[in-house]
C-alpha positions as CSV (number, residue, x, y, z in Angstrom):
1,X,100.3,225.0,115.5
2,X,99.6,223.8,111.9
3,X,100.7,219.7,111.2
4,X,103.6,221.3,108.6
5,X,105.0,223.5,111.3
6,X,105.0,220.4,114.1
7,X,106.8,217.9,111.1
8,X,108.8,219.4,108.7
9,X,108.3,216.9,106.2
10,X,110.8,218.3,103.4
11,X,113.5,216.9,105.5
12,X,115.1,213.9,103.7
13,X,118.5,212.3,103.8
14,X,119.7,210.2,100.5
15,X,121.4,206.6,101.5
16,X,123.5,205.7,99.0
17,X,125.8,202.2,99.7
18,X,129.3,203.0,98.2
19,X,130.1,200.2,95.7
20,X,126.4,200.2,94.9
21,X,125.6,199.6,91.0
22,X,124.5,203.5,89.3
23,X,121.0,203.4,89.0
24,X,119.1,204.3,85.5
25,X,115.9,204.9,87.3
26,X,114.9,208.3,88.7
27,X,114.6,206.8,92.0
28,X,116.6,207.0,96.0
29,X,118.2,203.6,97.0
30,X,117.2,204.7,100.5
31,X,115.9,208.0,101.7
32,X,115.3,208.8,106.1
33,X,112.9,211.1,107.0
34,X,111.2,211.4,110.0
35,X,112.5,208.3,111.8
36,X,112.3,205.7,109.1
37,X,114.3,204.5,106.2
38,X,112.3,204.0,103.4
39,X,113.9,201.6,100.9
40,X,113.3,201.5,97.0
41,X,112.3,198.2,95.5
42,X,115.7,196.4,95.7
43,X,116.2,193.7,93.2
44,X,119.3,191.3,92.3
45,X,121.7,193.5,90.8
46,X,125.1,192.3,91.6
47,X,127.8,195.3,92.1
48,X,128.3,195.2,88.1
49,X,124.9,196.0,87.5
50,X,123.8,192.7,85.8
51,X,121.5,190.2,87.1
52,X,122.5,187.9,89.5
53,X,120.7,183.9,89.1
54,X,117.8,182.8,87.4
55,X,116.4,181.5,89.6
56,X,114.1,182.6,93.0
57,X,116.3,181.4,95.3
58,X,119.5,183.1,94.0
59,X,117.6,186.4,93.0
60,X,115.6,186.0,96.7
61,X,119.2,186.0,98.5
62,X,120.9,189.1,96.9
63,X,118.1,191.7,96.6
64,X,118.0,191.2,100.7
65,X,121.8,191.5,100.8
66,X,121.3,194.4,98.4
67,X,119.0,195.5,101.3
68,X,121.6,194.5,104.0
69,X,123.8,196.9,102.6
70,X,121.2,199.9,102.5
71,X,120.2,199.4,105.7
72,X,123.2,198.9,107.0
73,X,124.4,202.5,105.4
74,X,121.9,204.2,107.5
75,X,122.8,202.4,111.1
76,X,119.9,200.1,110.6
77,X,119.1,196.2,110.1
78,X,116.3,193.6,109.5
79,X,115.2,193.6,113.3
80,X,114.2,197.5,112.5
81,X,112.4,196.9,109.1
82,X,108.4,197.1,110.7
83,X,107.2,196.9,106.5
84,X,107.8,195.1,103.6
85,X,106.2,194.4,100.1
86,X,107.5,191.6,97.6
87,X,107.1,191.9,93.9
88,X,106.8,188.0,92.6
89,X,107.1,187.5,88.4
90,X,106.1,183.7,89.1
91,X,104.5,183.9,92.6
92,X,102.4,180.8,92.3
93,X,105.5,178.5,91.7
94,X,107.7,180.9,93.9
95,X,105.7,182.0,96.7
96,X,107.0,178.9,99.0
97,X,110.9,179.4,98.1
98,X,110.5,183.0,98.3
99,X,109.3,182.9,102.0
100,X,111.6,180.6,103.4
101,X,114.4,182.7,101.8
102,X,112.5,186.3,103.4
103,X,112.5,183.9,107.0
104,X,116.2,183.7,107.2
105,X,116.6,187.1,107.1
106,X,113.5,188.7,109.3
107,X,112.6,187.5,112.6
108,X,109.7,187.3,115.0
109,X,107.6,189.2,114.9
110,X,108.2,189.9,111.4
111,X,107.7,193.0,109.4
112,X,104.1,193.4,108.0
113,X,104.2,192.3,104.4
114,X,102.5,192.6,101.5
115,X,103.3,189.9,98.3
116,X,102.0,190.5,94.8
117,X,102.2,188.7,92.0
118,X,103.2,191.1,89.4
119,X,105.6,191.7,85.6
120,X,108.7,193.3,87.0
121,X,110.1,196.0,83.9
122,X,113.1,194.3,83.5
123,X,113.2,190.7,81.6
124,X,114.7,188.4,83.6
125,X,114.0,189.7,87.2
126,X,111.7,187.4,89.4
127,X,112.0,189.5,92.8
128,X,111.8,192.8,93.8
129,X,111.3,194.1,97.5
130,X,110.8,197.5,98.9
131,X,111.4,198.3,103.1
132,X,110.2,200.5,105.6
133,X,112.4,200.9,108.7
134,X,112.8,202.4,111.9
135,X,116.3,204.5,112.4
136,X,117.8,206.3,115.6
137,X,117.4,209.8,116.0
């Protein structure tokens, strides 16, 4: 049995929050295949689209609520998430705040993680996190 005949890895489901802000980018909020939930970089968009804070700590707080709510969609939570990466603008001023934001959403033992400092495309963003997760069959 060939690998493509034992995984059928075309299959893909789209998870989309309702109320979510449209997205410009050619990009899934949230797509399961396979038994994960792969999450797109999330960033502080508030429902209208616009920013939300500028600062870490604000921005920090609603990209993982905007992450709440994807996972959430797709029967999921933060105990299930088994990879992250964090996209800092400012990461050797943030990196601290940042982290002791990310702890009071993930638990022991926490996802494996990844944090890069990095530009983000849009002016005015500071955090951006993708997930991986597990989901029931």
């Amino acid at each position: 049995m060939r690998l493509k005949e034992a995984i059928d890895m075309s299959r893909k489901t789209l998870v989309q929050p309702a109320g979510a802000p449209e997205l410009k980018a050619a990009l899934s909020p949230g797509i399961i295949s396979n038994g994960f939930l792969f999450v797109s970089g999330a960033v502080a968009f508030g429902p209208d689209g616009s920013i939300v804070g500028d600062d870490v700590t604000s921005q920090t707080h609603q990209t993982l609520e905007n992450i709440r709510a994807i996972l959430a969609e797709a029967g999921t939570g933060f105990d299930d998430v088994v990879q992250s990466r964090a996209y800092l603008t400012r990461i050797q001023e943030d990196f601290t705040t940042f982290d002791s934001i990310y702890r009071e959403y993930f638990s022991t033992p926490f996802p494996a993680r990844t944090t890069i400092g990095i530009e983000l495309a849009i002016p005015g963003l500071l955090v951006e996190i993708d997930v991986v997760a597990t989901v029931a069959s």
